[in-house]
Structures are given as structure tokens and as C-alpha cells.
MILUMKOL-968097 format. One record per residue (C-alpha): z, y, x; residue in three letters. Coordinates in steps of 0.02 Angstrom, whole numbers, padded with zeros to 5 digits. Each point is the difference from the previous one (the first is absolute). Layout:
// residues N
NODE      c3      c2      c1  type
NODE       Z       Y       X   ALA
...
//
This chain:
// residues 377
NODE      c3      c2      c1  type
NODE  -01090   01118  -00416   UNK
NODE   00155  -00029   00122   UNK
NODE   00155   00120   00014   UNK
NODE   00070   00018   00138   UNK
NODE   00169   00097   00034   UNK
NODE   00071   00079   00169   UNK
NODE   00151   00086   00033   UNK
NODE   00169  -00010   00104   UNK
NODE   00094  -00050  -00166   UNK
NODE  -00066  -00081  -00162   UNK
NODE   00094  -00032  -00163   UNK
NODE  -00066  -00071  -00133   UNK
NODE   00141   00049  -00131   UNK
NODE   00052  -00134  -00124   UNK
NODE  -00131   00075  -00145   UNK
NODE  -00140  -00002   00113   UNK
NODE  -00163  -00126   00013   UNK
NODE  -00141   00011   00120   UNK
NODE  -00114  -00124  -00076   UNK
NODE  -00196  -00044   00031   UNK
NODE  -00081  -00132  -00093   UNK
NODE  -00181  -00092  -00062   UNK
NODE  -00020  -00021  -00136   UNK
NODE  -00140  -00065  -00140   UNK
NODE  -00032  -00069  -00170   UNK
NODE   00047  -00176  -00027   UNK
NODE  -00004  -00014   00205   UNK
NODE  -00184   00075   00009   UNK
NODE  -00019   00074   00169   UNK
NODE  -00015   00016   00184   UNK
NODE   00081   00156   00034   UNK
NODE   00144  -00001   00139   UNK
NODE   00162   00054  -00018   UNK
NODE   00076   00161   00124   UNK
NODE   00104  -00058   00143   UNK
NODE   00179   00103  -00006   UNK
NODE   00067   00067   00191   UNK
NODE   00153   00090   00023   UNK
NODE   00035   00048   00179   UNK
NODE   00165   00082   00049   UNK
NODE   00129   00001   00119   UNK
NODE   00156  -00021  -00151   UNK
NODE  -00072  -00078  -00176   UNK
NODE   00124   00002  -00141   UNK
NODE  -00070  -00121  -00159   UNK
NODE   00083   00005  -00147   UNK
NODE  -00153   00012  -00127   UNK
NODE  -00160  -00116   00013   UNK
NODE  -00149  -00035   00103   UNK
NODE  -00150  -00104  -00087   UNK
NODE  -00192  -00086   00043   UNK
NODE  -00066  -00088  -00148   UNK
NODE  -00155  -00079  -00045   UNK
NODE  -00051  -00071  -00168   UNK
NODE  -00203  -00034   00047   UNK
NODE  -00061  -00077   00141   UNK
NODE  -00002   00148   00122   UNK
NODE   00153  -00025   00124   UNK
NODE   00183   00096  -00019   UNK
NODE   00034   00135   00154   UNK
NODE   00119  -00038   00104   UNK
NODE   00159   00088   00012   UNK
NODE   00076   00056   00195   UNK
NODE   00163   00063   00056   UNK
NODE   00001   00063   00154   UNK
NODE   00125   00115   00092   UNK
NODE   00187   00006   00096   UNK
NODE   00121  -00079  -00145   UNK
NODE  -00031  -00059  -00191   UNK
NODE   00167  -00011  -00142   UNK
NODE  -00064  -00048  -00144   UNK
NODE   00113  -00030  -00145   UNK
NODE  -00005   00041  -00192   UNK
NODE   00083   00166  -00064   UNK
NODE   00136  -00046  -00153   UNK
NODE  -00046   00177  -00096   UNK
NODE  -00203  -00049  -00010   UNK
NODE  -00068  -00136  -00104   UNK
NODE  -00066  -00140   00087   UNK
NODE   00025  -00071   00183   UNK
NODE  -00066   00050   00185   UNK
NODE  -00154  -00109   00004   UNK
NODE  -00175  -00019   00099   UNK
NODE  -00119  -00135  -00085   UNK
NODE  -00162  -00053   00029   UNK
NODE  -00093  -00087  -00140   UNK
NODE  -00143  -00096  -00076   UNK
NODE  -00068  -00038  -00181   UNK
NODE  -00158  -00053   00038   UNK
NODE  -00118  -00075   00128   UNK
NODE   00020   00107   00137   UNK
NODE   00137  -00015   00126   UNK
NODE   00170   00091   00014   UNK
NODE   00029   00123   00139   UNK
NODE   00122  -00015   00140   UNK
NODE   00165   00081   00035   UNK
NODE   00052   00054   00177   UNK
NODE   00147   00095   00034   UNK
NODE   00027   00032   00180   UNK
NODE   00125   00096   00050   UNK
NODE   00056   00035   00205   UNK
NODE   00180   00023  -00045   UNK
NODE   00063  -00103  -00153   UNK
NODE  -00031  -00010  -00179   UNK
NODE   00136  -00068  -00146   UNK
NODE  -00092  -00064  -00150   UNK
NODE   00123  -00004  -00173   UNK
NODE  -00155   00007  -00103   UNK
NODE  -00153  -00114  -00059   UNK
NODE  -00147  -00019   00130   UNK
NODE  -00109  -00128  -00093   UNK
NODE  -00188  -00050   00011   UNK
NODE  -00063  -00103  -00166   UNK
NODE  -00159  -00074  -00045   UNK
NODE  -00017  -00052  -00166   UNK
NODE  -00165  -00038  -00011   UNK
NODE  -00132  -00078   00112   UNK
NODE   00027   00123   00138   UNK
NODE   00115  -00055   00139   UNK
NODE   00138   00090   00024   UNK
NODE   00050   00126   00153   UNK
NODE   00084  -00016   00144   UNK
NODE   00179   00090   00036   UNK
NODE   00048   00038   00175   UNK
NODE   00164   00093   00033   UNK
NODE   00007   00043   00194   UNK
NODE   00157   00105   00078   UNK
NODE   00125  -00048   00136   UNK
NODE   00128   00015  -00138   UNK
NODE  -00025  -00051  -00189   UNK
NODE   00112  -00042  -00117   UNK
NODE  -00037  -00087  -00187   UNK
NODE   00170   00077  -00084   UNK
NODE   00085  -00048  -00163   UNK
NODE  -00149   00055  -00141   UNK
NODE  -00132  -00031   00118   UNK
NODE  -00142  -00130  -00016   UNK
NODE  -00152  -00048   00119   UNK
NODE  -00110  -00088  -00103   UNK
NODE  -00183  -00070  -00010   UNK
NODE  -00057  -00093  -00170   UNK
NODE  -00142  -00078  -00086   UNK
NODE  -00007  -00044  -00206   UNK
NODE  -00171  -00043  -00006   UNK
NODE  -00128  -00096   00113   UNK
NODE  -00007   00128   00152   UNK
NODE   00107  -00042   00156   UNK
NODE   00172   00105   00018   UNK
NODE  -00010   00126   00151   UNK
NODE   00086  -00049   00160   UNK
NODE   00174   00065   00048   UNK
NODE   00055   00061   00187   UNK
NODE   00132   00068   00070   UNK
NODE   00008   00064   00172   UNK
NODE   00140   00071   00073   UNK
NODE   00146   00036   00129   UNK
NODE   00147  -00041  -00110   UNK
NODE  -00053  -00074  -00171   UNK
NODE   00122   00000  -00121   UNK
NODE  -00006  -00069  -00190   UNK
NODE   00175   00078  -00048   UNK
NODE   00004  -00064  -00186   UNK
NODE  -00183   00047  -00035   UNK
NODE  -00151  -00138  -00026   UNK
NODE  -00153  -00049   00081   UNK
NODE  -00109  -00097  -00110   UNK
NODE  -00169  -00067  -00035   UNK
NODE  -00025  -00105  -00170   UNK
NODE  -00166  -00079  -00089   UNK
NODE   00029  -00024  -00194   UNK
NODE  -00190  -00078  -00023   UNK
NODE  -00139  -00068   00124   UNK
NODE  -00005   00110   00131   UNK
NODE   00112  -00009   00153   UNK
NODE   00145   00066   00055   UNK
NODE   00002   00106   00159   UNK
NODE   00091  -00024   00172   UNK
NODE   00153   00078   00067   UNK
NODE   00017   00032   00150   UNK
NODE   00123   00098   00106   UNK
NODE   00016   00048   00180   UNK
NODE   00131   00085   00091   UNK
NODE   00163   00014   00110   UNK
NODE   00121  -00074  -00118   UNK
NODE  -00042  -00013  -00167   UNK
NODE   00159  -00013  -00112   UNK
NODE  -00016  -00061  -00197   UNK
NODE   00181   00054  -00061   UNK
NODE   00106   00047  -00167   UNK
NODE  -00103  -00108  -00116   UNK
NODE  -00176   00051   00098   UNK
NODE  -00149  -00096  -00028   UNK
NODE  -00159  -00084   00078   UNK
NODE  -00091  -00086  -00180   UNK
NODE  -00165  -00060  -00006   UNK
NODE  -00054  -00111  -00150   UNK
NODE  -00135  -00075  -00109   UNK
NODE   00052  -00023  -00194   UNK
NODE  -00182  -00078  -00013   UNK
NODE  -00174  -00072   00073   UNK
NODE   00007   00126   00146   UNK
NODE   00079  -00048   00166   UNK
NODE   00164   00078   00080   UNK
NODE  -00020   00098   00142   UNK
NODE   00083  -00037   00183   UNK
NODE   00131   00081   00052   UNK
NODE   00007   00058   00180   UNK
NODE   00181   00075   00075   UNK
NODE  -00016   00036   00196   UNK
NODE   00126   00097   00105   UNK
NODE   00003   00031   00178   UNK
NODE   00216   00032  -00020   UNK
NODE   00066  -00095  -00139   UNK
NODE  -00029  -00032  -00190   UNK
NODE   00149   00005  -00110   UNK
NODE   00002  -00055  -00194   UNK
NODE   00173   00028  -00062   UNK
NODE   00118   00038  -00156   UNK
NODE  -00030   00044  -00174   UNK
NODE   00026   00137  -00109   UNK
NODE   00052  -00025  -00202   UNK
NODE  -00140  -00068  -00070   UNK
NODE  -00078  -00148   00151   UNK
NODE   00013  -00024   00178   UNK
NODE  -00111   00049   00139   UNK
NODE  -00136  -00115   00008   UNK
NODE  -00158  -00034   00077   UNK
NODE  -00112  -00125  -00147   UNK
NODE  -00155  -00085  -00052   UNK
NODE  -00038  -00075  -00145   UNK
NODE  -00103  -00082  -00118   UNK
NODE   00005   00004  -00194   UNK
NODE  -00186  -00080  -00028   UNK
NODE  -00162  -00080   00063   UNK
NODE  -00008   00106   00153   UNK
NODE   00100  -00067   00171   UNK
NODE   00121   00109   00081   UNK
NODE  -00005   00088   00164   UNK
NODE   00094  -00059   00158   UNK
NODE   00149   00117   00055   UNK
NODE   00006   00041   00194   UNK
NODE   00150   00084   00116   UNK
NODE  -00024   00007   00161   UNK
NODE   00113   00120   00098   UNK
NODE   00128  -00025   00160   UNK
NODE   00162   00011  -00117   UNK
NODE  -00030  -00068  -00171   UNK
NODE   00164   00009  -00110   UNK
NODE   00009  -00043  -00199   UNK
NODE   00174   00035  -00037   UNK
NODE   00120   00034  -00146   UNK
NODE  -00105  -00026  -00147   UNK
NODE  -00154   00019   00071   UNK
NODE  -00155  -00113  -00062   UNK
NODE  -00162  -00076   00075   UNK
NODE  -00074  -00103  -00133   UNK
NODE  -00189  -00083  -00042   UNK
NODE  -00005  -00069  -00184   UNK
NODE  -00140  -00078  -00116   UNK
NODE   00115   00050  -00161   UNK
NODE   00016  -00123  -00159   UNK
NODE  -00153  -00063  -00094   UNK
NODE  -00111   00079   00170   UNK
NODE  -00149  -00121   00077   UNK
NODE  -00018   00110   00146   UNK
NODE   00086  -00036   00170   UNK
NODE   00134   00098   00062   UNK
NODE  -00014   00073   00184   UNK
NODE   00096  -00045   00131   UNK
NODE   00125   00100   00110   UNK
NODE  -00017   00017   00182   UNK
NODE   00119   00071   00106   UNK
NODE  -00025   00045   00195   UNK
NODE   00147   00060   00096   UNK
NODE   00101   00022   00136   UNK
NODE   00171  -00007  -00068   UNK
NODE  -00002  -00040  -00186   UNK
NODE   00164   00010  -00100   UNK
NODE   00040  -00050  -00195   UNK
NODE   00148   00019  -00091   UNK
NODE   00132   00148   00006   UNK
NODE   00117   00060  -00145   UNK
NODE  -00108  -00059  -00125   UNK
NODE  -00131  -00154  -00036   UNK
NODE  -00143   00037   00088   UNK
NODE  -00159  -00115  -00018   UNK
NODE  -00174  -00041   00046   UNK
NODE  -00075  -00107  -00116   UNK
NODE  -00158  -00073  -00067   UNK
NODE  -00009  -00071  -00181   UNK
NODE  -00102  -00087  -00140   UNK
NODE   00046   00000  -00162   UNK
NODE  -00175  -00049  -00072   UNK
NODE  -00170  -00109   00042   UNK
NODE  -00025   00095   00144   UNK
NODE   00053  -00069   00179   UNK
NODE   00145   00097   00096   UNK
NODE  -00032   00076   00165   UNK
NODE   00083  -00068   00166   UNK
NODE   00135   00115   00074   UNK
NODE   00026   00018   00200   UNK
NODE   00094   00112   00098   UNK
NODE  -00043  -00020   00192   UNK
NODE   00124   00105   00124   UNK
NODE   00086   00006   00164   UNK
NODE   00149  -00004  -00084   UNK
NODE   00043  -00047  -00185   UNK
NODE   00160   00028  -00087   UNK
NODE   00057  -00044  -00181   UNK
NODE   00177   00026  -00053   UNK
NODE   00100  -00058  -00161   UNK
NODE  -00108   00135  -00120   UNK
NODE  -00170  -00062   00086   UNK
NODE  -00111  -00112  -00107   UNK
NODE  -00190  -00074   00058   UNK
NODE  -00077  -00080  -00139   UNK
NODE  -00150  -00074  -00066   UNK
NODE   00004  -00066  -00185   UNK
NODE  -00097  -00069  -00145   UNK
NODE   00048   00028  -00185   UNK
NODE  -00168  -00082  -00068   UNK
NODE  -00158  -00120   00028   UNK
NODE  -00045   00121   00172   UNK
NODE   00071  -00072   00169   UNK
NODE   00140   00089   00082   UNK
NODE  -00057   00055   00185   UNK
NODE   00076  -00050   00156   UNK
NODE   00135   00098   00091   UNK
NODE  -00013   00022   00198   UNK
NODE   00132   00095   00106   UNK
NODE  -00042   00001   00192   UNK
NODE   00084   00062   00138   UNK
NODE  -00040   00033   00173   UNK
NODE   00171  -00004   00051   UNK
NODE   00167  -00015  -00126   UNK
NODE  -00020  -00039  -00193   UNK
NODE   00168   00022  -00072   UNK
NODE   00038  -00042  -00190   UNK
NODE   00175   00054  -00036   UNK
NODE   00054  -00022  -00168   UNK
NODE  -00167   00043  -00051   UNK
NODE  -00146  -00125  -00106   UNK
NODE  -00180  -00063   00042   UNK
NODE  -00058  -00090  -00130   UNK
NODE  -00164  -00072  -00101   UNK
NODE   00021  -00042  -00159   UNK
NODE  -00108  -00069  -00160   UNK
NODE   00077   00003  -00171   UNK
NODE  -00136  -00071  -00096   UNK
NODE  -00172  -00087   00010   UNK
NODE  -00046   00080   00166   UNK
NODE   00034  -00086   00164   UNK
NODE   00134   00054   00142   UNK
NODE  -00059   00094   00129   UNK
NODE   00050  -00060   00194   UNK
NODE   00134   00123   00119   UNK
NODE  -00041   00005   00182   UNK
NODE   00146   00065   00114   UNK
NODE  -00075   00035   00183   UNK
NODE   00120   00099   00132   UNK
NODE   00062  -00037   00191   UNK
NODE   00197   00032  -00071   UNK
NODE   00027  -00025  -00195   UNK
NODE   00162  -00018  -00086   UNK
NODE   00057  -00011  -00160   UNK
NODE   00175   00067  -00050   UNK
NODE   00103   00062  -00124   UNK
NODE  -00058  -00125  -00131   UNK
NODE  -00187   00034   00025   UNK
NODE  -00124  -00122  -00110   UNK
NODE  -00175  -00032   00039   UNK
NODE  -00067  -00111  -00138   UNK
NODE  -00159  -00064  -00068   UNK
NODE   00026  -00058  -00184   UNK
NODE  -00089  -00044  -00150   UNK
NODE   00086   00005  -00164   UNK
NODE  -00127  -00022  -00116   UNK
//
């Protein structure tokens, strides 16, 4: 059966589990799995909401709904704040929905997994204010052959604060999408967009639209703020997209597509739509697409009204192995200005160069900018 939960506050302490599940011998079944809805104006989790399935009857769902969610993990009870959604066997994973009309803050796990046949469930967090914070993950994975759940975010102001938003597949089935909608949508203090394949399955897309600005910045002790895609196998990447009036990658901050060392897939490209778009700051700051293996690099361009890249601002597409490098295309609808900054292609080994194409009414390079297209294998 379902449970369902109503009240003006809900806490679910750091001890507590509210758990439904199908289950069956060696898979055997066709039984489906309780959905899980809390509905409340305040919900405080600290404990740990699950949907399981081990046959192949389907998970329940689990839905959030009410005025404002904090979730984080209490440091007197064993374990972290968590609500998963899961599959063993053939039957899919349930979905995760947590909408909330005044904000949420997630420091704890939210995570659909298949790992089995079943495809994985979607996660949808929707609030005009959400914040991923330092401990807190967004995450949608598949270890077996069923497809990883999809991943969206909608939002007022989005903000990845140091948590993670992630989608991986460690075996044939796919990797999910990411995709995030909003005002301004910030990735900040060593926040991060990841979505990978380590294997056959392919990476996911990521999506980043903004009707203000998007923002990927800084770093916190342990990596910067990044937005990535990668490759580690057979399986080709996903493409990364931001699209957004303002578009900034400053001090630190990352945008990179990769097929990693000894990988045959492709890597994804990066696309980037803007009105003003500015790289550089304090710190590097990069957007990048890479191979390092068989597989082919994706092409990076960056299309704005205006494009600035100053001293700590680096556009690059490179190959460290057999794959070609992509191609590199900046265009401007009115000034392009390099100043100090680098555009570059590079190959390093067996794989060939890939072309840069500067395009803009006004473009000047400064300060000891470089563009170059090399190969120094």
C-alpha cells in the first residue's frame, strides 16, 4: 500500500525511515511497490525516505509537496538525510518529486538507481528557491543494463553552493539528462554539474537555461566549480548546453567535455548561447573539450553579443591520443575581445588538430592574447 503523511510540520528525526518496498525470491514477482507522499507546509528531513523494487513490479514514487523543504543529515544519528528510489530487478524505479512553493535546501542524498534491467526514475526538484549545499548530492545512476532516471531542476534562483548534481552509468545502460531551468542558476564553492559513462552506456546531455544569468564560479578545498561530461569507455558522451542572457565562468570555474584515457567513445561538445559571456577573473577559468583516448573530441563554441576573455581565460580544444581534437568557434555579434587571455587547439599525439574560427563585427586581441592551432605530435 502507499503512505501518505499530512500535517503543517513534518520531521523525520535522524533515526527515522519510512520505507516501502517489492520484493521476491530471486526477483520472482509482479507486485508493485507503495508510492511515499508527504504533504506539508514546513518539512524537516534528517532521517530517510525509500521505494524499492527487487521483482519486476514497479518502485512507488516518492512526493514532497508543501511551503519550504531543509533537508540535511543530523551529526548525533547514524547515517545521512537521504530519499532513494531503487531497482534490483526488472521492473522500473520510481520517481522523486519534491515541489515545494517557497524553497527547499538539500545537504543530503536524493538518488534514483537501477541496478538491474529496470530503468531508473526520474528526479524533479521544483521551488522558486533551491539550493544543493555543501553534503548535498542530486543524483540519478545505473550499474546494470536499465537506463539511469532523468534529472530536472526547475527553479527561481538555482543554486549548487558546493553540493553535486550527477548522473553516471558504470555498465550498458545510459546515463540520464540534466537539465536545469531557472532565473539565475549559480554553480559556486566547488559545486557541480557531472554526468558520465565509465562504460558501454551513453552520457547524458546536459541542459543549463536561465532567463537572468548563469554563473559557474570558484572552488572550495578539494576542486573547483565545474560543469563536466565525460567518457571513461565504449559509450559517447553527452553535449553540454548554457544558454542564458549573462553567462560568466570566472575564478576557477570549469566547463569541460572529455573522452578520458584508453576511452573509444566521443566526448560531447560544449555550446554556449549568450548575451554577454565573460571568462577569466582571479583565477584560471576554462571551457574545454578533450581526448585523451580513441575517441574523437567534441567541438567547442561560444556564440554571444558580446565575448570577453581576460589574462585567466582559456578556450581550448585538445587531443592527448589517436581521437581528433574538435574545433574551437568564438562568434560575436558585436566586440570579441581577447585580452591576455588563450584560444587554442591543440593535438599532442596521433590525433589531428582541430581548426579555430574567430567571427565578430569588433575583435581585438590584447594583453598578449594567443590564438593558436598546433600539433605537437
Amino acid at each position: 500500500g502507499d503512505i501518505l503523511i499530512t500535517a503543517p510540520l513534518v520531521v523525520v528525526g535522524g533515526d527515522a525511515v519510512i520505507i516501502t518496498g517489492s520484493e521476491g525470491f530471486f526477483g520472482e514477482g509482479n507486485g508493485d511497490s507503495g508510492g511515499i507522499t508527504i504533504a506539508a507546509d514546513r518539512i524537516v528531513l534528517n532521517g530517510s525516505i525509500d521505494a524499492s523494487t527487487q521483482t519486476r513490479g514497479r518502485a512507488g514514487s516518492i512526493v514532497l509537496r508543501g511551503g519550504e523543504l531543509d533537508m540535511r543529515s543530523d551529526p548525533d544519528a547514524f547515517g545521512v538525510a537521504s530519499i532513494a528510489s531503487e531497482t534490483t530487478g526488472e521492473g522500473p524505479a520510481g520517481s522523486i518529486l519534491l515541489d515545494m512553493s517557497r524553497g527547499m535546501q538539500i545537504a543530503g542524498i536524493v538518488s534514483t538507481e537501477t541496478f538491474g534491467a529496470g530503468p531508473g526514475g526520474d528526479v524533479t526538484l521544483r521551488a522558486p528557491s533551491i539550493v544543493i549545499a555543501p553534503g548535498g548530492s542530486v543524483s540519478a545512476e545505473s550499474y546494470d543494463s536499465g537506463a539511469a532516471g532523468r534529472i530536472a531542476i526547475e527553479g527561481g534562483a538555482v543554486r549548487i553552493d558546493g553540493g553535486r548534481i550527477e548522473s553516471a552509468a558504470f555498465a550498458d545502460g545510459a546515463a540520464g539528462s540534466a537539465t536545469l531551468r531557472g532565473t539565475r542558476i549559480e554553480v559556486v564553492n566547488g559545486g557541480r554539474i557531472d554526468v558520465s559513462t565509465e562504460a558501454g552506456g551513453r552520457g547524458g546531455q546536459i541542459d543549463v537555461q536561465a532567463s537572468e544569468a548563469i554563473l559557474v564560479s570558484g572552488a572550495n578545498a578539494s576542486r573547483s566549480s565545474s560543469v563536466l561530461s565525460s567518457t571513461a569507455g565504449t559509450g559517447d558522451a553527452g553535449g553540454i548546453l548554457l544558454d542564458a542572457p549573462v553567462v560568466a565562468i570566472l575564478d576557477g570555474g570549469r566547463v569541460s567535455a572529455s573522452s578520458e584515457p584508453g576511452a573509444a567513445g566521443v566526448a560531447g561538445g560544449v555550446r554556449i548561447r549568450a548575451g554577454a559571456f565573460t571568462l577569466g577573473g582571479a583565477s584560471a577559468a576554462r571551457v574545454e573539450s578533450s581526448t585523451a583516448g580513441a575517441g574523437a573530441g567534441g567541438n567547442v563554441s561560444i556564440g554571444a553579443d558580446a565575448i570577453v576573455i581576460d589574462a585567466n581565460g582559456l578556450v581550448a580544444a585538445t587531443s592527448a591520443g589517436a581521437g581528433a581534437a574538435g574545433a574551437v568557434e568564438l562568434a560575436a555579434a558585436g566586440a570579441l575581445a581577447i585580452d591576455g587571455g588563450s584560444v587554442l587547439t591543440s593535438a599532442f599525439d596521433e590525433g589531428r588538430g582541430g581548426d579555430v574560427l574567430l567571427r565578430g563585427a569588433d575583435i581585438a586581441l590584447t594583453g598578449g592574447a594567443s590564438v593558436l592551432a598546433q600539433s605537437l605530435g
